[in-house]
Steps between C-alpha positions, in 0.01 A plus 500: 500500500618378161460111423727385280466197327738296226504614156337190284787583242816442686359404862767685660401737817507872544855630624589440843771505745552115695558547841618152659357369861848443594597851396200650706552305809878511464662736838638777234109546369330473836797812634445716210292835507203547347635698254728297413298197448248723289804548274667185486252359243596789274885432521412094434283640250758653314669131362217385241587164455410167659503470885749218554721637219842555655589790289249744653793500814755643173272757339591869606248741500390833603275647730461895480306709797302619221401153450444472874301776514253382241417243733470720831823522661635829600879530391578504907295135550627389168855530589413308796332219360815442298689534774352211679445293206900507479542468877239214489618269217252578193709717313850563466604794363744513163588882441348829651310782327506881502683763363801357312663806343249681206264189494283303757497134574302262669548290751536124392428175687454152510300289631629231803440198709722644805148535658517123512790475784376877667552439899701202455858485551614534145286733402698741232443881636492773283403900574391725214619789639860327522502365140753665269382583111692376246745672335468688154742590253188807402151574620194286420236643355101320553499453182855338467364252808271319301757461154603165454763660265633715731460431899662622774893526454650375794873481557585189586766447772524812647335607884660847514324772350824664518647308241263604215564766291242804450294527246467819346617653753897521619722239546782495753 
């Protein structure tokens, strides 16, 4: 076991992930699976700034399988753990991955305090599997995901599909 210890030069510690009593003996952490509670310090993991700093709840980022497989979940438990992590309060998801015409995209997230109110009255549900991607004027790309410059182009306003024209392909 490794001992790590302050360096004398700017006394800060190693790199770690704070996990909060209140989070651990809240009723959404004590519910979870194992899995998912394995994984949940990679998700909070994933904002690297200071704990109580409010934006970490506005930061979207991504989480690939790939990336979930380097730390030992199989793509079916993965998709799981997400799953409940939505279902349960500590995530909520922002837009959904895959195959988006000729490129790939991942799926992005934010982090949440819904697991504050989970089995109270006014808990906020929401279902991975029932969350709808946003919509694109064209394809995103991996490597488009992380421009600043560039980003996803959404088209603001509209919630039928229907209404967008093709691109590159025909248009009706």
């Amino acid at each position: 076991m490794a001992h790590y210890k302050r360096d004398k030069e700017n006394k800060r510690l190693p790199p770690f992930v704070p996990m909060p009593w209140h989070t651990l003996n809240s009723k959404a952490y004590v519910d979870i699976s194992p899995s998912a509670a394995k994984a949940l310090p990679y998700f909070l993991g994933k904002y690297k700034g200071p704990y109580n700093d409010h934006q970490r709840y506005l930061l979207e980022f991504s989480f690939s399988y790939s990336e979930g497989k380097r730390y030992g979940f199989s793509p079916s438990t993965f998709s799981k753990v997400i799953q409940e992590l939505v279902r349960k309060g500590f995530i909520d998801p922002v837009d959904k991955g895959g195959l988006r015409s000729d490129g790939k995209s991942y799926n992005l997230f934010r982090l949440s305090q819904r697991w504050q109110k989970y089995g109270k009255d006014d808990f906020e549900h929401t279902d991975w599997k029932c969350f709808e991607p946003r919509l694109r004027l064209k394809a995103t790309s991996k490597s488009e995901m992380h421009s600043f410059k560039k980003g996803n182009e959404t088209v603001p306003g509209l919630s039928d599909i229907s209404q967008i024209e093709a691109i590159g392909g025909i248009s009706r």
